[in-house]
C-alpha positions in Angstrom: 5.1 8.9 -20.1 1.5 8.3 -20.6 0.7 4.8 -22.5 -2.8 6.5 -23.3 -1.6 10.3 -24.4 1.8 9.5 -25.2 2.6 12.5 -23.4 4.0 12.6 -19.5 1.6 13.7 -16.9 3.2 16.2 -14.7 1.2 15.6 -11.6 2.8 16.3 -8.3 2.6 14.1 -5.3 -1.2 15.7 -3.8 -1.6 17.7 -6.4 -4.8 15.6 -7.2 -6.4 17.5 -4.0 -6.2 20.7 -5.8 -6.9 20.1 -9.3 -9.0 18.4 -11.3 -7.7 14.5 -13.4 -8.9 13.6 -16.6 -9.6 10.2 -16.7 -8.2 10.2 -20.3 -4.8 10.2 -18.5 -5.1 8.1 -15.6 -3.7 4.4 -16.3 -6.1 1.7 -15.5 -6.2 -2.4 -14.6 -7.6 -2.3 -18.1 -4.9 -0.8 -20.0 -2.2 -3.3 -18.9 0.1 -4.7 -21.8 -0.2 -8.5 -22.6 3.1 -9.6 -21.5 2.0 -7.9 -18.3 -1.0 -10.1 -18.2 1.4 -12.9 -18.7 3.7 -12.0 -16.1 0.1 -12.0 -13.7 -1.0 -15.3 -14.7 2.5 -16.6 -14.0 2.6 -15.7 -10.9 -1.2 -17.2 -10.4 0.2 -20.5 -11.8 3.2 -20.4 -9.4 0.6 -20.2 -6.6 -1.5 -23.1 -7.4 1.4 -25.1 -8.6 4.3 -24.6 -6.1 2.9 -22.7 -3.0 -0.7 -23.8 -2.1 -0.7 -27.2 -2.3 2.4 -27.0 0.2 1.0 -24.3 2.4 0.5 -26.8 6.0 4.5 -27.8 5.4 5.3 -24.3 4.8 3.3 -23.4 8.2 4.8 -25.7 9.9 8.4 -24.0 8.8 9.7 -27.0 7.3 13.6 -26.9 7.7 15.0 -26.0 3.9 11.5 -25.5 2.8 10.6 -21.6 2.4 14.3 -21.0 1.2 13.6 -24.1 -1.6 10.4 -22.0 -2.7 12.5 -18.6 -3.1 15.0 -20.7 -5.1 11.8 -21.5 -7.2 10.5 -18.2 -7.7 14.4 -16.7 -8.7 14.2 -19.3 -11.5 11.7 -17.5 -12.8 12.9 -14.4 -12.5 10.3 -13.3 -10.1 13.1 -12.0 -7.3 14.4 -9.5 -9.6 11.8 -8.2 -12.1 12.4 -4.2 -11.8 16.3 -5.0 -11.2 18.3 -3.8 -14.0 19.2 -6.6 -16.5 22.9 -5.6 -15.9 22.7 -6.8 -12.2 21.3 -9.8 -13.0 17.4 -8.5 -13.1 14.8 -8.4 -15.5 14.7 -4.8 -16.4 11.2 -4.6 -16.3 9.0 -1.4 -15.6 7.3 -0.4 -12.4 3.8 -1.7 -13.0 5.1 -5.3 -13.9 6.7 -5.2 -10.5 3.7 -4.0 -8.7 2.3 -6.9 -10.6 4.1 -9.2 -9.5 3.3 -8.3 -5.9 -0.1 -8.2 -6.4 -0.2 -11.7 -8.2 1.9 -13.5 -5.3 -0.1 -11.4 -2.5 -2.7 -14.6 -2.6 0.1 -16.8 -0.6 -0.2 -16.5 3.0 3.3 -16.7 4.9 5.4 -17.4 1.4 4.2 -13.8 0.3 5.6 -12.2 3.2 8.8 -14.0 2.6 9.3 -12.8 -1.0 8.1 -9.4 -0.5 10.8 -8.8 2.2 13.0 -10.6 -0.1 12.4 -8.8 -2.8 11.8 -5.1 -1.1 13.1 -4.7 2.1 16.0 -7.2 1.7 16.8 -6.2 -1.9 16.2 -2.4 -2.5 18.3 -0.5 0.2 21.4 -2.0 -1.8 20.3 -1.7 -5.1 19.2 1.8 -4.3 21.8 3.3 -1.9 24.6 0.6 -2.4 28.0 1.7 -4.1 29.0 0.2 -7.6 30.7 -2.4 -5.7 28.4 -3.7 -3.2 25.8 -3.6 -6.2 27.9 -5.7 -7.9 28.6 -8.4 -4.8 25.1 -8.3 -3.7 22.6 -7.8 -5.8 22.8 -10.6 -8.5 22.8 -13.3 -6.5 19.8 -11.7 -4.6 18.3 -11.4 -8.0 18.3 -15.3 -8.9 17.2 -16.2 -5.2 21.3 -17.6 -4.6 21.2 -15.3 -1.4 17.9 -14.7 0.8 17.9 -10.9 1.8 16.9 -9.4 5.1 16.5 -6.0 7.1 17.0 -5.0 10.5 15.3 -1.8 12.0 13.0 -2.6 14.6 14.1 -3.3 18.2 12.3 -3.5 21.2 12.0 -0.5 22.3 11.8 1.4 18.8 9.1 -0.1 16.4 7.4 3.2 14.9 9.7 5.6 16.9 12.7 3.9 14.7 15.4 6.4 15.1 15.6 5.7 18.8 16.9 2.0 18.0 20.0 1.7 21.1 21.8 -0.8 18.8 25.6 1.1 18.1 28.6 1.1 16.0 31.8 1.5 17.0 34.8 1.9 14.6 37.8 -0.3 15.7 41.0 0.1 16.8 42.6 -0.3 13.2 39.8 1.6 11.4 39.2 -1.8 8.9 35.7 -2.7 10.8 32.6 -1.4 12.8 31.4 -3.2 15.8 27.9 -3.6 16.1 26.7 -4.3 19.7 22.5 -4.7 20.1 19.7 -6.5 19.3 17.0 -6.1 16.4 13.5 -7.9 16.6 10.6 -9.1 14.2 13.1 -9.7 11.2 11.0 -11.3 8.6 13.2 -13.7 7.0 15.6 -13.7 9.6 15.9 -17.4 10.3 17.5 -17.9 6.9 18.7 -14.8 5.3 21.9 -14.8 4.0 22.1 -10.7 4.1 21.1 -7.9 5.8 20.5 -4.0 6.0 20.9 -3.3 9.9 20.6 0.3 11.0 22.6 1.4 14.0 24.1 4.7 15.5 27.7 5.5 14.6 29.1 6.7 17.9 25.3 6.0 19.7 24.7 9.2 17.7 24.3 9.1 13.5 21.8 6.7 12.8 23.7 4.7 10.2 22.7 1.4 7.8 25.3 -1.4 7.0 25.4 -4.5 5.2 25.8 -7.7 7.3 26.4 -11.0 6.4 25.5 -14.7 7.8 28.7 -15.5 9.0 30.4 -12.1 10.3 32.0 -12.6 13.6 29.4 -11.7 16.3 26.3 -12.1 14.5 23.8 -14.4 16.3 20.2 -15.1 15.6 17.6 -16.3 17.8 14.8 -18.9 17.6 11.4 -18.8 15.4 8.9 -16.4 17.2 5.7 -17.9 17.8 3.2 -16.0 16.2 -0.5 -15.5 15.6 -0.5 -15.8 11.7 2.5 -16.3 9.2 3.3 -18.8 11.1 5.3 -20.2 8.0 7.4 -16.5 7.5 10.9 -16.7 9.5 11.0 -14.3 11.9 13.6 -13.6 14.6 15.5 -11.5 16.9 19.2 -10.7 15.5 22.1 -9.9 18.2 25.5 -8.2 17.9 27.9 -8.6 20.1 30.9 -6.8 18.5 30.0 -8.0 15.3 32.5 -7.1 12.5 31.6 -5.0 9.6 33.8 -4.3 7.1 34.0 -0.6 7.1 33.2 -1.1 3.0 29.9 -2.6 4.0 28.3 0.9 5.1 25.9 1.5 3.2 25.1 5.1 2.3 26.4 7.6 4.0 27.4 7.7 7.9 24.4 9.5 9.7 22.3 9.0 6.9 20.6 6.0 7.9 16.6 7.4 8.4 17.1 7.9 4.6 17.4 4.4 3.1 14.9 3.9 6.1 12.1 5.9 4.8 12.9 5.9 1.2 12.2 2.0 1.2 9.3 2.1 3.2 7.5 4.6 0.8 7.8 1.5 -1.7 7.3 -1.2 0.6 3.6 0.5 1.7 2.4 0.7 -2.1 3.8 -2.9 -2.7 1.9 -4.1 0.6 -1.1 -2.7 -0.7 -0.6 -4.6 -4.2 0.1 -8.4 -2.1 -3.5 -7.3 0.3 -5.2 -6.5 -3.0 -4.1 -10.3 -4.3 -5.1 -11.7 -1.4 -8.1 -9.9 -1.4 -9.3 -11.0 -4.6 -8.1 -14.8 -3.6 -10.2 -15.2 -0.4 -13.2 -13.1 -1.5 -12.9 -16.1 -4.4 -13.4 -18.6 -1.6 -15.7 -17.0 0.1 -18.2 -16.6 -3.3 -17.1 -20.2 -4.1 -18.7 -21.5 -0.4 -21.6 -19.7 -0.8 -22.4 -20.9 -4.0 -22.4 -24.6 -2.6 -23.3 -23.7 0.9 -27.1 -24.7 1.6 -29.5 -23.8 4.4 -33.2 -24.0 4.3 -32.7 -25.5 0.9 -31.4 -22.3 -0.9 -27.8 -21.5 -1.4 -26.5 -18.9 0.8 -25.4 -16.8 -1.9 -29.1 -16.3 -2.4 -29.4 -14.7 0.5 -29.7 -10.6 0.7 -27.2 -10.8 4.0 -24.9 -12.5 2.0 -25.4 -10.7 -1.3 -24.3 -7.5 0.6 -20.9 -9.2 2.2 -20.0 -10.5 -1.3 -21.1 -6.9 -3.0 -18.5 -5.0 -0.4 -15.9 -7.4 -0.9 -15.7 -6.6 -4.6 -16.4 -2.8 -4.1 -13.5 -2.5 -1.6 -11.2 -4.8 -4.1 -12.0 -3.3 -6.8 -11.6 0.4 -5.7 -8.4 -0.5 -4.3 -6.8 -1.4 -7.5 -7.9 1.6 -9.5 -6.2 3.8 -6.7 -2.7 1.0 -6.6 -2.1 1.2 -10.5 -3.4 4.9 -11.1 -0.2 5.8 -8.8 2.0 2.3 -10.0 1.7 4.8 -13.3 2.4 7.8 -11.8 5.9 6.4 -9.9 6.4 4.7 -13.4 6.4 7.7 -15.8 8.2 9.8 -13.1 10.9 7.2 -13.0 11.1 7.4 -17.0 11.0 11.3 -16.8 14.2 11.7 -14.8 15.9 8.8 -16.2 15.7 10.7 -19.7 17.1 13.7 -17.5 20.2 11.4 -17.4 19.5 10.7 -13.4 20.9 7.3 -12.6 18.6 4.3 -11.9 18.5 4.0 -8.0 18.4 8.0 -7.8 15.2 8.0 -10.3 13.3 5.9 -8.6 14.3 6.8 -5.1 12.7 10.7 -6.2 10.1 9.2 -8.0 8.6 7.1 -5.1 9.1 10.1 -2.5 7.2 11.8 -5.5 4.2 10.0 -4.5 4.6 9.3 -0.6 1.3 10.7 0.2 -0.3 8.4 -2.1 2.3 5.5 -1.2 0.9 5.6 2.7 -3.1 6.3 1.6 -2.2 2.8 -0.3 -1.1 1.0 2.4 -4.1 2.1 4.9 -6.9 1.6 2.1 -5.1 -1.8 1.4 -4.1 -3.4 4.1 -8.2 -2.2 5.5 -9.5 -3.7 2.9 -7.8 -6.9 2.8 -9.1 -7.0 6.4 -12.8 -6.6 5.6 -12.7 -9.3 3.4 -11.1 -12.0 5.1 -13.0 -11.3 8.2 -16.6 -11.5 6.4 -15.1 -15.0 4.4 -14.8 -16.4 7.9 -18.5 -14.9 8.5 -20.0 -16.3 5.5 -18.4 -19.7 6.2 -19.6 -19.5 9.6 -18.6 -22.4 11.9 -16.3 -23.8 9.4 -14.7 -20.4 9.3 -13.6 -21.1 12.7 -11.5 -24.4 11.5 -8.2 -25.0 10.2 -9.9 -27.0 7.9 -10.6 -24.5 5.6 -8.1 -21.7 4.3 -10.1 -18.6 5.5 -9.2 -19.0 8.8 -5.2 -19.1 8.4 -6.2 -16.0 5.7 -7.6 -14.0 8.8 -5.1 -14.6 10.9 -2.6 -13.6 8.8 -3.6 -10.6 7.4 -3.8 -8.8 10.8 -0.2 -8.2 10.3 -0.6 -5.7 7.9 -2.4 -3.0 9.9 1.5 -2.9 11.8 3.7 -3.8 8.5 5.4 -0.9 6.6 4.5 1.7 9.6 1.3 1.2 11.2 -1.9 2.2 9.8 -2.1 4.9 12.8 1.2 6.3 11.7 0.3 6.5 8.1 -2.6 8.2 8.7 -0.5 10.9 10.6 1.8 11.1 8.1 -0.4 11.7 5.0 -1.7 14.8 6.6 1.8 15.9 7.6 3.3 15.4 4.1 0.5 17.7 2.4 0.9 20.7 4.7 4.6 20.3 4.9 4.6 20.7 1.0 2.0 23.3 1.2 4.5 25.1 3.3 7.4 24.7 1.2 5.5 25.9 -1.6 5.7 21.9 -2.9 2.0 22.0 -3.3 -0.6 25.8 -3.5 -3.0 24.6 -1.0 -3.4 27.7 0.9 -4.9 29.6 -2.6 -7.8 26.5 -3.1 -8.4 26.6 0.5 -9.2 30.4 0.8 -11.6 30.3 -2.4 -13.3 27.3 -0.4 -13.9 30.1 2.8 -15.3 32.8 0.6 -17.9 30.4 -0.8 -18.7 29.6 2.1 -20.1 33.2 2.2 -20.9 33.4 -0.5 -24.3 33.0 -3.1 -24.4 29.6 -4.0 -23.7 29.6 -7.9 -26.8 28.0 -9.5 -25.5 28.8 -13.6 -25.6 26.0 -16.2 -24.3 22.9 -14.7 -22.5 20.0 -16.7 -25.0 17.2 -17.5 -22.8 14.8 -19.1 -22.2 11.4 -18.3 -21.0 10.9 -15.0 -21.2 14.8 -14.3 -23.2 14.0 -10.6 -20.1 12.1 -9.6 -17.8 14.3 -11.0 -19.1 17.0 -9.2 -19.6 15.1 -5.9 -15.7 14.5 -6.0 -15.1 18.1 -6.2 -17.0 18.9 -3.3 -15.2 15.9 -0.9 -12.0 17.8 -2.3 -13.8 21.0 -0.9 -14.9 19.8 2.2 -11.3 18.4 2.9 -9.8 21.7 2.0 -12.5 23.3 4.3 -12.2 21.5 7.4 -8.0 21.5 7.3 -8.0 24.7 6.1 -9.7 25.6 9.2 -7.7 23.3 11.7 -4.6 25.0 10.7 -6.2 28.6 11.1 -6.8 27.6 14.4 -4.7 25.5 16.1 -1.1 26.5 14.0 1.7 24.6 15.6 -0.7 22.3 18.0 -2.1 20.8 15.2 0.7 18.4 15.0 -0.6 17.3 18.6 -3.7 16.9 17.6 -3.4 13.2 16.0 -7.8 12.0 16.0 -8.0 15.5 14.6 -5.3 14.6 11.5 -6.4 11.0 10.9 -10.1 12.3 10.6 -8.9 14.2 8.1 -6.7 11.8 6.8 -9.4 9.5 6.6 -11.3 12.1 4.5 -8.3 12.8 1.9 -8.2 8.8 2.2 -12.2 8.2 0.9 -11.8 11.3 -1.8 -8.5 9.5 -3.5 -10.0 6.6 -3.9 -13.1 7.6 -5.0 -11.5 9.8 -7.5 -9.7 7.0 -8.6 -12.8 4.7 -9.1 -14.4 7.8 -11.4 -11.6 8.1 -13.5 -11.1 4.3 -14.4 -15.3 3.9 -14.9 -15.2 7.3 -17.1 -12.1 5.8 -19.4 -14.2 2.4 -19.3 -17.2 4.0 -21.1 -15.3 5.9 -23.2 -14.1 3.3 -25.0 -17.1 0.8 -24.3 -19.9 3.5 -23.9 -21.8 3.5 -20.7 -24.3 0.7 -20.9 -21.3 -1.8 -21.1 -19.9 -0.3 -17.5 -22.9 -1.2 -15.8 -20.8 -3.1 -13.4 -18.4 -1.0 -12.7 -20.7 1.9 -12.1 -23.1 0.4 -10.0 -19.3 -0.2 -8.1 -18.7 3.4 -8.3 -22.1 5.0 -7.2 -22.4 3.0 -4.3 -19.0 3.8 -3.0 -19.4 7.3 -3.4 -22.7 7.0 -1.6 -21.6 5.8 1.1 -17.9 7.5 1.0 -20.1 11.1 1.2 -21.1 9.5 5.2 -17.8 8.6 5.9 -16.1 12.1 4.6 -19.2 14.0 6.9 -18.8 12.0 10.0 -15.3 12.4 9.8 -15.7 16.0 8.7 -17.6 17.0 11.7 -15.5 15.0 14.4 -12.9 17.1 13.7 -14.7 20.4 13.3 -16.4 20.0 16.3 -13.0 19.1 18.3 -11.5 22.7 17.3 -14.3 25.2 16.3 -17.1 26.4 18.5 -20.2 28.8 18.1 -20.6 30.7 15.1 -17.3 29.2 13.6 -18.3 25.5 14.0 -22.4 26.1 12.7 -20.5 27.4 9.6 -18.5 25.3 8.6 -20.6 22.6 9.6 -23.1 24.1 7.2 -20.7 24.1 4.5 -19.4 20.6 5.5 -23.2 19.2 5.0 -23.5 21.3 1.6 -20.4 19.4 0.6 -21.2 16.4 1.5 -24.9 16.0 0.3 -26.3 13.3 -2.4 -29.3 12.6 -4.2 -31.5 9.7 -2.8 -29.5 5.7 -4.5 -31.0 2.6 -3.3 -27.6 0.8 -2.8 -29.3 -2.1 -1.5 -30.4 -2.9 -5.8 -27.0 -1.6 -6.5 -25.6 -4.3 -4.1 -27.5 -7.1 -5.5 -26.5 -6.2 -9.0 -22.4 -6.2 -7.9 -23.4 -9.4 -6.1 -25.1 -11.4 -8.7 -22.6 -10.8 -11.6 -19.7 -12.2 -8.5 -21.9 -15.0 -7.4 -22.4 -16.1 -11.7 -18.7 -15.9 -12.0 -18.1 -17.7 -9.0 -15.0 -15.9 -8.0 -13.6 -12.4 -8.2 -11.9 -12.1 -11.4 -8.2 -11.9 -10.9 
């Protein structure tokens, strides 16, 4: 259900690829409600107030201390904002819970710690758990009374997860399963009071079940020692005929890759919400130094270097959330839509967010990438001092590293954003094979030089159709080619991964500045289109580059000079000086002093 239309916006999970948006239907930063801007600011308070000022005790792992802050946070009802109010939640929609994410994602190891609490350790019950495990579990992981936890990795299965070794054998009396194995990285693990831990039924069907603290055989090691979120529990959990009551599987036997998957497809969207917090919180740090930072008597946010590192920070943070909440609205109305088809809660949005898996895992990349850029020019633009523990940019860049590896690496996402569009092309999902032909025949084609749309924003609508083109153009012709070895193929797929990557976003970043000037006319979205045109600018390099590195690892002769010709024609811009367009983006940050939260 569209907030703007009133109407619900059938779009398919890719379908964006083949079709054009209007931006009159895409949901913005801009459009959210004002108890939703409450619910942000709430959780900025909470920061300031309970986390930050405790942040060297909380690194430290303080005994009692990280659980004490959950408690905190449960009070609030921050655990259990999108839990329904009859399980002890909040009841709230989609985009308040994406929110949420986003406006605890500024607080280093405790944000790790609710986000597992409140994803990893909460959804698999609420969404695959029977009426009575709902019922024992989930309200007291609502109000924070029990920590939650999940155990999937082991070492020797981290992305390959279905070839985890740990097993589960029923007993003697049929009344329990006996877990023997071990599980590693388990955020939360040092203090969880339940878990979702996957194992094979028989050492064959790949199973999840619900453990508690103090089942028999259930051990837990020491606190790794890691290089950043140093202050998020994590251990390695061991069964040694541990026993689970046979009512504590959870789904169904064999089914385990399922809850497995399912979760992670919300878990990469919310990742990207918590990087794009954190993004905004650092880059605030880093403007905030280099406005009091002198050197040769000027300020270093005078400085064009610096000007520049400040401008993409709030480019890359700023494109990141129009792509996180133009998909938060998608999963949202598609959760509405099949509730009102009378599907239950957990099965609506268990379809809604496998709906938008392709989008889910682009998320996660762009995110978690950005996030990445920014803390790593903070510590550049605090130079020396970025080096110390003195000042907070240094435990930021540690601790965002993790989230290249959280929620399936950024490697595997790639891979698997490329796979999900052909596989649904396949399955008649998604037409992709139709747009993709059309783009071959104009490849031969006369160009089509006929009256041209010269509204506003027509240059960048038109470049956007051509990155879709060049995309469709360069797969298209990958799967001509190579068929089944494609799938080997993996710098071939993340190129074009990367390309289907650049064109979302930049989509994305159209769509919210068009809405923008609708409704303030275009000389008030000066801002935010000097933040569009330069991304675009330099998104057309990226989306070549990438373009002809996989063109020119399949295709040869007169195959590759076409469709490197038609990669180039798709690709091409007018002439932007992006250095003025930086400075502009700068200097509004710099005046603020901060990136608006």
């Amino acid at each position: 259900m569209s907030t703007v239309t009133g109407s619900v916006i059938n779009i398919k999970g890719g379908e964006w690829l083949i079709r054009e948006s209007e931006a009159a239907d895409s949901f913005i930063p801009e459009d959210f409600q004002e108890e939703q801007l409450m619910v942000k600011d709430m959780c900025a308070s909470f920061l300031d107030t309970e986390i930050l000022p405790l942040i060297d005790r909380i690194d430290k792992l303080e005994p009692g201390l990280m659980p004490s802050l959950i408690d905190k946070a449960g009070q609030m009802g921050l655990l259990g904002t999108a839990i329904p109010e009859a399980l002890g939640g909040l009841g709230k929609d989609f985009i308040t819970s994406t929110l949420v994410n986003e406006g605890l994602g500024g607080g280093y190891s405790f944000s790790v710690a609710m986000a597992a609490h409140t994803g990893i350790g909460t959804l698999p019950i609420l969404y695959f758990g029977t009426e009575a495990q709902k019922t024992k579990y989930i309200p007291k992981l609502a109000s924070g009374e029990w920590k939650g936890s999940y155990g999937l990795t082991e070492p020797n299965s981290g992305s390959d997860a279905l070839s985890a070794k740990t097993t589960a054998t029923l007993s003697g009396d049929g009344k329990y399963y006996l877990l023997n194995g071990q599980k590693c990285w388990i955020t939360n693990g040092g203090f969880a009071d339940v878990f979702t831990v996957f194992a094979k039924v028989d050492g064959e069907k790949f199973t999840a079940f619900i453990v508690e603290k103090n089942f028999e055989g259930f051990t837990r090691g020491p606190e790794e020692h890691k290089m950043g979120i140093k202050g998020s529990s994590t251990v390695q959990l061991y069964f040694q005929d541990c026993k689970v009551p046979v009512e504590n599987v959870l789904g169904e036997i064999g089914k385990g890759h399922i809850i497995a998957f399912n979760i992670l497809n919300i878990g990469r969207l919310k990742l990207c919400a918590a990087a794009l917090g954190g993004g905004k919180r650092i880059a605030g740090i880093a403007i905030e130094y280099a406005n009091t930072r002198e050197q040769f008597k000027t300020m270093i946010s005078q400085f064009g270097a610096i000007k520049n590192k400040i401008a993409e920070m709030g480019i890359e943070i700023w494109v990141a959330e129009s792509a996180l909440y133009r998909v938060s609205k998608w999963i949202e109305d598609k959760e509405q839509e099949l509730l009102a088809d009378g599907k239950p809660f957990n099965e609506a949005a268990l379809a809604a967010a496998e709906e938008y898996a392709i989008e889910c895992a682009m998320l996660k990349v762009f995110g978690s990438e950005m996030l990445n850029y920014v803390v790593d020019e903070s510590v550049q633009i605090h130079g020396g001092n970025g080096f110390s523990d003195e000042y907070m940019v240094s435990r930021a860049y540690r601790d965002s590293r993790i989230n290249r590896i959280f929620e399936g690496t950024n490697e595997i996402n790639r891979l698997l954003t490329v796979d999900m569009i052909l596989k649904r092309g396949l399955k008649g999902r998604l037409d992709i094979l139709t747009p993709a032909k059309n783009v071959a025949k104009e490849l031969v084609s006369i160009p089509d030089f006929g009256a041209s749309d010269d509204g506003p924003f027509s240059a960048e609508k038109k470049l956007i159709i051509q990155f879709k083109k060049a995309i469709l153009l360069t797969a298209g012709a990958a799967v001509q080619k190579l068929m089944t070895k494609l799938e080997s193929e993996q710098e071939i797929l993340m190129h074009i991964a990367d390309m289907v990557m650049i064109t979302f976003h930049s989509e994305s970043a159209l769509l919210r500045v068009i809405k923008l000037s609708s409704s303030r006319g275009e000389e008030a979205v000066s801002f935010e289109s000097d933040i569009l045109r330069t991304f675009l600018y330099d998104s057309a390099d990226k989306i070549d580059k990438n373009g002809k590195d996989a063109i020119n690892a399949f295709a040869e002769g007169d195959e590759q000079r076409m469709l490197l010709m038609g990669l180039k024609r798709f690709t091409k811009t007018n002439p932007f000086n992006s250095k003025e367009s930086k400075r502009r983006i700068a200097d509004k940050l710099i005046a603020l002093g901060k990136y608006p939260l």
